[in-house]
ROFIMAR-71603 format. One record per residue: residue in one letter; x, y, z of N, C-alpha, C, O, CB in turn; residue number from 1. Coordinates in nm, 2 decimals. Glycine has a CB too. Layout:
N
node type=A | n.px=X | n.py=Y | n.pz=Z | ca.px=X | ca.py=Y | ca.pz=Z | c.px=X | c.py=Y | c.pz=Z | o.px=X | o.py=Y | o.pz=Z | cb.px=X | cb.py=Y | cb.pz=Z | seq=NUM .
...
This chain:
57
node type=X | n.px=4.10 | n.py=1.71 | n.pz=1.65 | ca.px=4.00 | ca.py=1.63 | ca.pz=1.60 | c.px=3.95 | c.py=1.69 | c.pz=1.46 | o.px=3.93 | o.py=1.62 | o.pz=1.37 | cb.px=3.89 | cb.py=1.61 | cb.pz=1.70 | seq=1 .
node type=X | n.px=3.92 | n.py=1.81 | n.pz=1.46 | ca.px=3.87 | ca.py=1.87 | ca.pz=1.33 | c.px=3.94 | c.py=1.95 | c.pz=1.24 | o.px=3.90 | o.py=2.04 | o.pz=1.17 | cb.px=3.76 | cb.py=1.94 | cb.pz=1.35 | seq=2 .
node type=X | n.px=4.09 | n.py=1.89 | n.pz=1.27 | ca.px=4.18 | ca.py=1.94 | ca.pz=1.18 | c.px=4.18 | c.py=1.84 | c.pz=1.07 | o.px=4.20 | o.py=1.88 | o.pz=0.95 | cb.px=4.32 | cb.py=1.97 | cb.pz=1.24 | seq=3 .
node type=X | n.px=4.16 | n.py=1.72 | n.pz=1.07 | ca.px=4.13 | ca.py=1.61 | ca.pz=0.98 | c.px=4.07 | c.py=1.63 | c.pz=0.89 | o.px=4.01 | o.py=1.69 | o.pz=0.98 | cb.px=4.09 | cb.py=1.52 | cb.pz=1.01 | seq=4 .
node type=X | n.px=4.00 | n.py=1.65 | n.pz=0.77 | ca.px=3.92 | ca.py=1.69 | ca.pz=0.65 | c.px=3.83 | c.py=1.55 | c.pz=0.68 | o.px=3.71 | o.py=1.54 | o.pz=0.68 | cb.px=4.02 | cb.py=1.70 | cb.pz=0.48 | seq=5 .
node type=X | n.px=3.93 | n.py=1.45 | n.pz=0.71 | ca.px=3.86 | ca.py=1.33 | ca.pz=0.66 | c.px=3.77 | c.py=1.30 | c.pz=0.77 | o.px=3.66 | o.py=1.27 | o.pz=0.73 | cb.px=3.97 | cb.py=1.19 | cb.pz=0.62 | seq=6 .
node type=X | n.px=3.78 | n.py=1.31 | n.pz=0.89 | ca.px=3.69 | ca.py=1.34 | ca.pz=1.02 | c.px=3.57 | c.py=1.38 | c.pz=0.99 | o.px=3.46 | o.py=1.32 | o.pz=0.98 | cb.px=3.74 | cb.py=1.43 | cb.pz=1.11 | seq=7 .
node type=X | n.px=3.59 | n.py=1.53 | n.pz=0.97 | ca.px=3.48 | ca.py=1.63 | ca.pz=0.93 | c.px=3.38 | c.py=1.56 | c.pz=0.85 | o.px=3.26 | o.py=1.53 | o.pz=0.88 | cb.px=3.53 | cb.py=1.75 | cb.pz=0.84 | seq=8 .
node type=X | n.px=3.46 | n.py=1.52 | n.pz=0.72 | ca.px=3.37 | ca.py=1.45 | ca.pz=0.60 | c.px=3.23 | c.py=1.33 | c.pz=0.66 | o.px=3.11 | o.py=1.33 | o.pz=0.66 | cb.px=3.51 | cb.py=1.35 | cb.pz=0.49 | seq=9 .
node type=X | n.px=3.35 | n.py=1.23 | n.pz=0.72 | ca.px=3.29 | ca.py=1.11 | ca.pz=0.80 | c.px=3.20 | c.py=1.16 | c.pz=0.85 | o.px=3.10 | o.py=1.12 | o.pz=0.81 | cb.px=3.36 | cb.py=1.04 | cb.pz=0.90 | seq=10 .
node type=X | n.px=3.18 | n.py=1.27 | n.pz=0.96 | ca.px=3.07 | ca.py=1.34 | ca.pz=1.07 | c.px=2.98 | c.py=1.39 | c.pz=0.96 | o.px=2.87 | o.py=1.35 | o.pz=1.00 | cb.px=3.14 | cb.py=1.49 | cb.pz=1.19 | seq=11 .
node type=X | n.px=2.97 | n.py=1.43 | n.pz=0.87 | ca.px=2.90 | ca.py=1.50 | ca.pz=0.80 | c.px=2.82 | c.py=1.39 | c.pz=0.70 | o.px=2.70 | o.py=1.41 | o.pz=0.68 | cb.px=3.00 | cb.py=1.61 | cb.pz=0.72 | seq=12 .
node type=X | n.px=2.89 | n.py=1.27 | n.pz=0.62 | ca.px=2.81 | ca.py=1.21 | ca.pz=0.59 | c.px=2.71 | c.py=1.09 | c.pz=0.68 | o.px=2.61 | o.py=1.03 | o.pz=0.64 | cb.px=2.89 | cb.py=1.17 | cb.pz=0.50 | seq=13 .
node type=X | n.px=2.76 | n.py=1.09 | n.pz=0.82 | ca.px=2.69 | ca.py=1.05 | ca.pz=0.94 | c.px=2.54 | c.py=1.12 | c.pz=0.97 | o.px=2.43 | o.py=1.06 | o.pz=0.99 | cb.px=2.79 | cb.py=1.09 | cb.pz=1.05 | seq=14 .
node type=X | n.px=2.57 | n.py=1.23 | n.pz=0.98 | ca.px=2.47 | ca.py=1.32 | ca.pz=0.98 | c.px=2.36 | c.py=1.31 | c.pz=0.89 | o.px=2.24 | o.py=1.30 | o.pz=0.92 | cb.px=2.52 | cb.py=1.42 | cb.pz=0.95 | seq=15 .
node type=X | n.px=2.44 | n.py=1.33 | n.pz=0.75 | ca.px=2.29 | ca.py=1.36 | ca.pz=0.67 | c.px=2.25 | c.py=1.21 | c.pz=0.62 | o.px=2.15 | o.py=1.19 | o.pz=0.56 | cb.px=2.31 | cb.py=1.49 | cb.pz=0.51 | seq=16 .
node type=X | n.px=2.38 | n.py=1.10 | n.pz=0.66 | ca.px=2.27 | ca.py=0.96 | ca.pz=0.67 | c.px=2.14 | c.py=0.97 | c.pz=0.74 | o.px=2.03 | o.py=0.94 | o.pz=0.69 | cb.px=2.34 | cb.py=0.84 | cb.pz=0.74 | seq=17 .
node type=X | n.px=2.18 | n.py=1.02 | n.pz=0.87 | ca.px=2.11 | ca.py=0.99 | ca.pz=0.97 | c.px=1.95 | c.py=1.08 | c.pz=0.91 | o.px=1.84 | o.py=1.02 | o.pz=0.90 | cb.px=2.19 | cb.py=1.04 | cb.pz=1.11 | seq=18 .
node type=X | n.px=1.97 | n.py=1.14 | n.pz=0.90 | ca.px=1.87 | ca.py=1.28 | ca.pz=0.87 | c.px=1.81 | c.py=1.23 | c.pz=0.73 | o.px=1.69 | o.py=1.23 | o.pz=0.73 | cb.px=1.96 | cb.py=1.44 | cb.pz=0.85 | seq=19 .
node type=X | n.px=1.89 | n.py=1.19 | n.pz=0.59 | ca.px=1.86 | ca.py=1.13 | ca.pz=0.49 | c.px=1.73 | c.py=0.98 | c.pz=0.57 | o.px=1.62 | o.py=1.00 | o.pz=0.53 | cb.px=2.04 | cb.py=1.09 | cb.pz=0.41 | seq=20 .
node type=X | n.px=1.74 | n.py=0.90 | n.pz=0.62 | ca.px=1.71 | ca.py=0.78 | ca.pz=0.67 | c.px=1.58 | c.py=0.78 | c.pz=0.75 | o.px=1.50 | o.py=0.69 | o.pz=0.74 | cb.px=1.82 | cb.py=0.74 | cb.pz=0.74 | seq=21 .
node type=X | n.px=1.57 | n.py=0.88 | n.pz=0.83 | ca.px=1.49 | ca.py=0.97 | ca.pz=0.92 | c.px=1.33 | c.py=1.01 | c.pz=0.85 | o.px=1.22 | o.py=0.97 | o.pz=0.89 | cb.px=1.60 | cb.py=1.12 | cb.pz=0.94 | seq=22 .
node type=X | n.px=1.38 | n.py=1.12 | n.pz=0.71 | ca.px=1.31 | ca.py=1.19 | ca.pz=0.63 | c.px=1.25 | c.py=1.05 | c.pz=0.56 | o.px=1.13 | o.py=1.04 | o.pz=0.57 | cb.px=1.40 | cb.py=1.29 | cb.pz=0.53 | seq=23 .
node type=X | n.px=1.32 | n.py=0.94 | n.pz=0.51 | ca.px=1.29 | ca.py=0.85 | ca.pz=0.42 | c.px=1.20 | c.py=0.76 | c.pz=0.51 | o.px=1.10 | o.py=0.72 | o.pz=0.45 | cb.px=1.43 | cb.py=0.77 | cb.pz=0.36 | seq=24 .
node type=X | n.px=1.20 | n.py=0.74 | n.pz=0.65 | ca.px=1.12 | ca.py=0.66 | ca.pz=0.74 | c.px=0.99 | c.py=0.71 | c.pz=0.75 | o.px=0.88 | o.py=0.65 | o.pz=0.75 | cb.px=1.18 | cb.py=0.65 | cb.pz=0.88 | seq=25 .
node type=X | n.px=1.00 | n.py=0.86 | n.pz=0.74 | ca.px=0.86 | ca.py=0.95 | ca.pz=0.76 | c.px=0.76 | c.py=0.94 | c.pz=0.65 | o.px=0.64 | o.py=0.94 | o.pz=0.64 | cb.px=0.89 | cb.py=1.10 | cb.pz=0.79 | seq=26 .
node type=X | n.px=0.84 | n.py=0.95 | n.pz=0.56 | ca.px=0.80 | ca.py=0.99 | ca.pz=0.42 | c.px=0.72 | c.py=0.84 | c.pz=0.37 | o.px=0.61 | o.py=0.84 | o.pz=0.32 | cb.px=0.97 | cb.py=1.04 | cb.pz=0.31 | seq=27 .
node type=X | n.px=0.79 | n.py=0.73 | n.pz=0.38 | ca.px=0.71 | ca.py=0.58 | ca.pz=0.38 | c.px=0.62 | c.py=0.55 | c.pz=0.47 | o.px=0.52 | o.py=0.50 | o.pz=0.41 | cb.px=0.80 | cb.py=0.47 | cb.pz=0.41 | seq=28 .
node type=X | n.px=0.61 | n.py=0.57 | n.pz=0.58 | ca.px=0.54 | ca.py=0.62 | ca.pz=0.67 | c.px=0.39 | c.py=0.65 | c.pz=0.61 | o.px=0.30 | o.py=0.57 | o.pz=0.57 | cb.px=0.61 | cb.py=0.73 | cb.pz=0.72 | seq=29 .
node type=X | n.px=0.40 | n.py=0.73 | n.pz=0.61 | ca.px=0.29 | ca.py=0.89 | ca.pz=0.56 | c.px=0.23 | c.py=0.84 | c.pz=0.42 | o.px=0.11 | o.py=0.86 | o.pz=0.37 | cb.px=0.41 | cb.py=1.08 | cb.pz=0.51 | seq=30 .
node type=X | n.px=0.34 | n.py=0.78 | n.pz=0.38 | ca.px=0.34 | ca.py=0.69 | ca.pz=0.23 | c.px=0.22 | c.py=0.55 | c.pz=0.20 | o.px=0.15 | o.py=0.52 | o.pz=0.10 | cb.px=0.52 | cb.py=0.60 | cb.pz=0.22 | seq=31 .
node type=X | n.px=0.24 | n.py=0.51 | n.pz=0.31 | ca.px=0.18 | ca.py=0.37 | ca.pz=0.34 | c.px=0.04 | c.py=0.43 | c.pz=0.42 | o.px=-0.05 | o.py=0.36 | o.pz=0.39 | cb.px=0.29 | cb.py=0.27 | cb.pz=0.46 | seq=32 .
node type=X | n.px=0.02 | n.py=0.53 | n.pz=0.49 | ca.px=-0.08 | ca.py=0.56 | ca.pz=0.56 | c.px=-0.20 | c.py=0.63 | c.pz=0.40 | o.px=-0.31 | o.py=0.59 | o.pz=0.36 | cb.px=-0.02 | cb.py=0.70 | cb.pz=0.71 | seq=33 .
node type=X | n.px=-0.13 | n.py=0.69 | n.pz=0.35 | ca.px=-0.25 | ca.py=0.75 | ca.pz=0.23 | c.px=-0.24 | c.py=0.62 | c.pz=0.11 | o.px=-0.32 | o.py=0.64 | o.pz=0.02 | cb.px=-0.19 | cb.py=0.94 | cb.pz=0.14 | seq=34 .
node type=X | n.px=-0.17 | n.py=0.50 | n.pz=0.10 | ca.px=-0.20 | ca.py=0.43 | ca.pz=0.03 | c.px=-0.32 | c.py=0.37 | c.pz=0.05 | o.px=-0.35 | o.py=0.34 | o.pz=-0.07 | cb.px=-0.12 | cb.py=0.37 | cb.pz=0.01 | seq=35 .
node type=X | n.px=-0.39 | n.py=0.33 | n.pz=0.11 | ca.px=-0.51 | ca.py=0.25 | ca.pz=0.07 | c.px=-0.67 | c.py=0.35 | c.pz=0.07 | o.px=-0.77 | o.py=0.31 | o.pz=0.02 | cb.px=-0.51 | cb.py=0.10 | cb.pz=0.19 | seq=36 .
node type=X | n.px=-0.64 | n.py=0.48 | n.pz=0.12 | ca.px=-0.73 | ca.py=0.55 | ca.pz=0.05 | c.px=-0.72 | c.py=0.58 | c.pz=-0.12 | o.px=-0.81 | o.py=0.59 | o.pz=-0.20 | cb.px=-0.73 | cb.py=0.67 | cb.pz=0.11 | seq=37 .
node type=X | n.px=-0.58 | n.py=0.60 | n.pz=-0.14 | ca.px=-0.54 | ca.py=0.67 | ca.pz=-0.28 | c.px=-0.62 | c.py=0.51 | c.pz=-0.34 | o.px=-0.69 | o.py=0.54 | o.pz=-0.43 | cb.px=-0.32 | cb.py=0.72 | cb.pz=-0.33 | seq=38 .
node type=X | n.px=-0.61 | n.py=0.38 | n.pz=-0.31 | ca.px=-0.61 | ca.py=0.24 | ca.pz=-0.39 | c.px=-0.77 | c.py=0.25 | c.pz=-0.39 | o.px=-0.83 | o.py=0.22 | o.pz=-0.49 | cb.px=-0.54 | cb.py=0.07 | cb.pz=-0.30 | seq=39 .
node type=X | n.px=-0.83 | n.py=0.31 | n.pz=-0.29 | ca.px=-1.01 | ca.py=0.29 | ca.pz=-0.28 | c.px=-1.03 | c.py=0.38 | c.pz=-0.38 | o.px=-1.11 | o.py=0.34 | o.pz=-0.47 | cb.px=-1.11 | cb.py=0.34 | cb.pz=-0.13 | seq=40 .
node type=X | n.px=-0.96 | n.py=0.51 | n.pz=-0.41 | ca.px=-1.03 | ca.py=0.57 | ca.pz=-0.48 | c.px=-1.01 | c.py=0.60 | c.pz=-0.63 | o.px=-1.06 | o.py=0.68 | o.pz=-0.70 | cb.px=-1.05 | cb.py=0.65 | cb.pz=-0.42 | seq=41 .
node type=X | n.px=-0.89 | n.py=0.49 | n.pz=-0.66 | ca.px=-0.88 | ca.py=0.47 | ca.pz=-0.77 | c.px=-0.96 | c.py=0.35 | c.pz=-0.87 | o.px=-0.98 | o.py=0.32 | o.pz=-0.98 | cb.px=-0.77 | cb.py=0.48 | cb.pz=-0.77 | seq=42 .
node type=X | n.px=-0.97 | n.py=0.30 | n.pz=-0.74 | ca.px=-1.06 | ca.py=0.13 | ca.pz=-0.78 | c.px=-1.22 | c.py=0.18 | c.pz=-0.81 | o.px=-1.29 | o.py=0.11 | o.pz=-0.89 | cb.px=-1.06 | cb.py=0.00 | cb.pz=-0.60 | seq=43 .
node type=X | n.px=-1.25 | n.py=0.28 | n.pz=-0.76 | ca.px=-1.40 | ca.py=0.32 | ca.pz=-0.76 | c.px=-1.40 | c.py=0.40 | c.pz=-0.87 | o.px=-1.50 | o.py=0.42 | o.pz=-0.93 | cb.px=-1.47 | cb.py=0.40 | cb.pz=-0.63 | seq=44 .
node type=X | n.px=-1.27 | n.py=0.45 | n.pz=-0.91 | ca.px=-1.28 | ca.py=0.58 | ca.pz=-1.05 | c.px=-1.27 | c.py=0.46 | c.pz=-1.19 | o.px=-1.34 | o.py=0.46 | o.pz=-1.29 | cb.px=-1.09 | cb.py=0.72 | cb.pz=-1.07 | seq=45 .
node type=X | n.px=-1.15 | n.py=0.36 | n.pz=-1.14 | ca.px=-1.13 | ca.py=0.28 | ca.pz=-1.27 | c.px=-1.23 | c.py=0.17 | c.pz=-1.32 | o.px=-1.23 | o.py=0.10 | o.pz=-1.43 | cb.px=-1.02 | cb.py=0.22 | cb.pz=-1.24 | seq=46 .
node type=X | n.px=-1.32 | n.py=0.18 | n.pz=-1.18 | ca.px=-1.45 | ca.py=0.09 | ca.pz=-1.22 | c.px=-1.56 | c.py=0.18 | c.pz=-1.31 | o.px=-1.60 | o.py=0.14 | o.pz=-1.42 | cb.px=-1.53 | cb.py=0.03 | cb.pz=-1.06 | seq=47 .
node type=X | n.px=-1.60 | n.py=0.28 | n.pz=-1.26 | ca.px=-1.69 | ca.py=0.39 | ca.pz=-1.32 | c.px=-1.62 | c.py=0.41 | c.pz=-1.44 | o.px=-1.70 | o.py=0.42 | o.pz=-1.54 | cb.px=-1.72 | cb.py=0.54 | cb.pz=-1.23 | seq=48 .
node type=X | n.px=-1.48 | n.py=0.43 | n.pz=-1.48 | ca.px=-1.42 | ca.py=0.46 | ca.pz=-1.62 | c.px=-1.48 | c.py=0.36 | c.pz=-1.68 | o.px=-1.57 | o.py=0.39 | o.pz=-1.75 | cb.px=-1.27 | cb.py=0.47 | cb.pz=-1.64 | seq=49 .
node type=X | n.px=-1.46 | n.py=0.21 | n.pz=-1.67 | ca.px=-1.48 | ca.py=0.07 | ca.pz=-1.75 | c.px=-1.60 | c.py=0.08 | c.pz=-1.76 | o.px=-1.63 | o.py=0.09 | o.pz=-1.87 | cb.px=-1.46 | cb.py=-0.07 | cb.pz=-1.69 | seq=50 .
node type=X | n.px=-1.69 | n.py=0.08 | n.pz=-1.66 | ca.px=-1.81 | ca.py=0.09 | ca.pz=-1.73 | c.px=-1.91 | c.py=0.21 | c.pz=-1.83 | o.px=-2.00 | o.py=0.18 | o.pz=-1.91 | cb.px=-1.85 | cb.py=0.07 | cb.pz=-1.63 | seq=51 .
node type=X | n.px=-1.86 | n.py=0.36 | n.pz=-1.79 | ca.px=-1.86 | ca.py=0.42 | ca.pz=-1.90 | c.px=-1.79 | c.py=0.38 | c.pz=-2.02 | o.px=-1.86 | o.py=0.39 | o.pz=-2.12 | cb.px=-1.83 | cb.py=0.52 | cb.pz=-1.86 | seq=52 .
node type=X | n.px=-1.69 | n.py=0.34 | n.pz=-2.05 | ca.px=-1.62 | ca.py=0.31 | ca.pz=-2.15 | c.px=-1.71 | c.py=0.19 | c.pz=-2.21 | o.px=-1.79 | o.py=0.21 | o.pz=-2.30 | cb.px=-1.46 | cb.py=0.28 | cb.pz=-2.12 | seq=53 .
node type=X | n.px=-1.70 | n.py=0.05 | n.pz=-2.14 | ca.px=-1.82 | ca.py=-0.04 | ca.pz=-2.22 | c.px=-1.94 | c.py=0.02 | c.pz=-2.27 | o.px=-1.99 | o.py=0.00 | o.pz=-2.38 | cb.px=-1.87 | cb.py=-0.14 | cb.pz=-2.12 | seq=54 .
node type=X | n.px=-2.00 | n.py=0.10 | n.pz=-2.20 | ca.px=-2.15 | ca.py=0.09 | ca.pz=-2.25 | c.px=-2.18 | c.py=0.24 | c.pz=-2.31 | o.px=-2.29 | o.py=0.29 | o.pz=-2.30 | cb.px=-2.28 | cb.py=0.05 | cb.pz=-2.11 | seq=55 .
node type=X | n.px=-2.06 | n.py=0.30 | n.pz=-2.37 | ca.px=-2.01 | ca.py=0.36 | ca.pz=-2.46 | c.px=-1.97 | c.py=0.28 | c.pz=-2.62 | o.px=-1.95 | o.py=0.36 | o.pz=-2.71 | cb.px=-1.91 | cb.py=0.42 | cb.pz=-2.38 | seq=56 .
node type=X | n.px=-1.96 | n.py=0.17 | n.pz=-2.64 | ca.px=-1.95 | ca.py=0.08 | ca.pz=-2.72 | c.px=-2.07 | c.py=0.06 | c.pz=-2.78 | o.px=-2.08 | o.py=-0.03 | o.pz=-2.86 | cb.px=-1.90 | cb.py=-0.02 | cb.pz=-2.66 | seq=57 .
């Protein structure tokens, strides 16, 4: 079975699909969980910027 190159290869790009796909599920994940703090607290900075900036005018 693992005299094949081409076997090995297959098992191996199996693998780090799997593991590649895994990392990428967690990572969106984790991704999606800190997005709507990171959105609050850029909405509350970009509001205080605008209004410094207007009444800087």
């Amino acid at each position: 079975m693992f005299d094949n190159p081409k076997v090995l290869i297959s098992i191996f790009l199996k693998q780090s699909f799997t593991i590649v796909i895994s990392f990428f599920y967690r990572f969106t994940k984790s991704l999606f969980h800190f997005t709507p703090h990171f959105l609050h607290l850029n909405n509350i900075n970009i509001s205080n910027l605008s209004k410094w900036f207007i009444s800087d005018f």
